[in-house]
N, C-alpha and C positions, 0 to 999 in steps of 0.2 A: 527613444522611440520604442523599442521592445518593451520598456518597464510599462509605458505607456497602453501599449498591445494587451498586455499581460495585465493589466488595471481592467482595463476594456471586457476581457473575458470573464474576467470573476465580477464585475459591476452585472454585466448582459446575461450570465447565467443565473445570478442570483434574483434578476428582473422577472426572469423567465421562470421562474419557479422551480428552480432546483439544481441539484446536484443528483447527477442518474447514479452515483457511485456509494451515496450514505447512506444507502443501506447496508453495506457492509462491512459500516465500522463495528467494532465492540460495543458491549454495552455493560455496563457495571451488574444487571443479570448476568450475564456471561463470567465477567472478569471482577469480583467483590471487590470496593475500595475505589475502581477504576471514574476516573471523574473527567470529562470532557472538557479542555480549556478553552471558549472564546468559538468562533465557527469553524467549520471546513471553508477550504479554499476549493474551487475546482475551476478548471482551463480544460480548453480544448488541446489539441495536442501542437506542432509545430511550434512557433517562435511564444505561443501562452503559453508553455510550458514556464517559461521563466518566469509566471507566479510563482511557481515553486521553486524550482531550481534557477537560480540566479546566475550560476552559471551553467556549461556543461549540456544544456538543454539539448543540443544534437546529439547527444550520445540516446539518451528517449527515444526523439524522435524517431534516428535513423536503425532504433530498435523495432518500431512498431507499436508504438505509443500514441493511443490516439483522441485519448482524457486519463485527466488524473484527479485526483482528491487528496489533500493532504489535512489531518484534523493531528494537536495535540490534547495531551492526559494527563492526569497528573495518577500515579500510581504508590501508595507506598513511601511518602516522600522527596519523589522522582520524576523525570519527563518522560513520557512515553510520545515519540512520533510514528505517526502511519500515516504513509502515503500509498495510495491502491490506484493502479494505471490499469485503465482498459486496453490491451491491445489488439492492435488486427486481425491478429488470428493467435487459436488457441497454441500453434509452432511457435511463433513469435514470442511468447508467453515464456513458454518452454525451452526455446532458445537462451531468449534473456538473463531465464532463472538460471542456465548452465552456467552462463556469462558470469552473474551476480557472484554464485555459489563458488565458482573456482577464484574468485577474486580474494573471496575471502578465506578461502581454502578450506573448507565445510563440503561437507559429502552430502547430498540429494538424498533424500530419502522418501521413500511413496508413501501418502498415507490414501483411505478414503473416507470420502464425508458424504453418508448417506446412500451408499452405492456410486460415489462419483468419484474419478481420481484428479488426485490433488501430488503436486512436490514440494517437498518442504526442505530449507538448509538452516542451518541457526549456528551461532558462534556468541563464545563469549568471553570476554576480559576480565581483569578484576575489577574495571569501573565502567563496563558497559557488556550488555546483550544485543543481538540484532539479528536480522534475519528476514531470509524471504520465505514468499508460495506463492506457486503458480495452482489456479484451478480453472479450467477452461480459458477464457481470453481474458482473467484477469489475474493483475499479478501486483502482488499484496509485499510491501517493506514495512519493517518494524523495527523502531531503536529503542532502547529502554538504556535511561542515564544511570543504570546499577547494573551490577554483575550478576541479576538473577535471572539464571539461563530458563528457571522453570517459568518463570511470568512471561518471559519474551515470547518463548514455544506457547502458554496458551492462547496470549495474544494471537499468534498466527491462526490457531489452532478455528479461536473463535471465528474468524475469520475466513478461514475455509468452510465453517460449519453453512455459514449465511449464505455461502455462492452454491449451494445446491437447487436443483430442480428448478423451476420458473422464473428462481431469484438470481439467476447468472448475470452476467455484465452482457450488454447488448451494445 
């Protein structure tokens, strides 16, 4: 029944012409190489969340999760995944990314984009990068299947740059 829910939303959104979220993705302007795999997904938030996350979805939600998008890339010879969640409020956002950031045990660091503040964490292994930002009420994950910490950060980076001024999440 959920998967079904979760079918429902990305069918009805796509009908309805769009995803209020892609514009946020990267773009190979931005990130050279960077190549977009197949579509974005996007769901409303509650039990659609499990378009994306199949399982775990109440941990979202009961973050303040209230659409998401999630598109893959190929980068470099490698997957890049981003998924970008609007949340309720731009706390919420903030909360989250604390939540995120101590999980993975990566220190928050402020940047700004454009005169707007943004938080950014990022970590990396020897066979993967990852990382979040928070920039007003939307709040930006990023995995990268290589250990390159500098591709993952400007993934983010690009990504901060686009939720400036007019172009915030709504």
């Amino acid at each position: 029944m959920i998967r079904q829910v979760a079918l429902a939303c990305i069918l009805a959104q796509a009908l309805a012409g769009g995803d209020p979220l892609l514009r946020f993705f990267p773009t190979a302007a931005e990130i050279p190489g960077l190549k977009a795999v197949g579509d974005a997904r996007h769901c409303d938030g509650g039990e659609a969340l499990t378009a994306i996350y199949d399982g775990g979805y109440q941990r979202y939600a009961n973050a303040g999760v209230t659409g998401a998008s999630q598109r893959f890339f190929q980068l470099a010879g490698g997957t890049v995944e981003v998924t970008l969640h609007q949340m309720k409020t731009e706390d919420a956002a903030a909360r989250f990314l604390a939540s995120l950031c101590d999980g993975i045990k990566a220190s928050v660091e402020g940047r700004v984009f454009k005169k707007t503040s943004g938080r950014l964490c990022i970590s990396a292994g020897r066979d993967s990068a990852y990382g979040y930002l928070a920039v007003g009420n939307l709040l930006a994950m990023a995995s990268f299947d290589r250990g390159d910490l500098k591709a993952a950060r400007a993934i983010l980076e690009a990504i901060g740059k686009r939720t400036t001024g007019a172009h915030r999440a709504r």
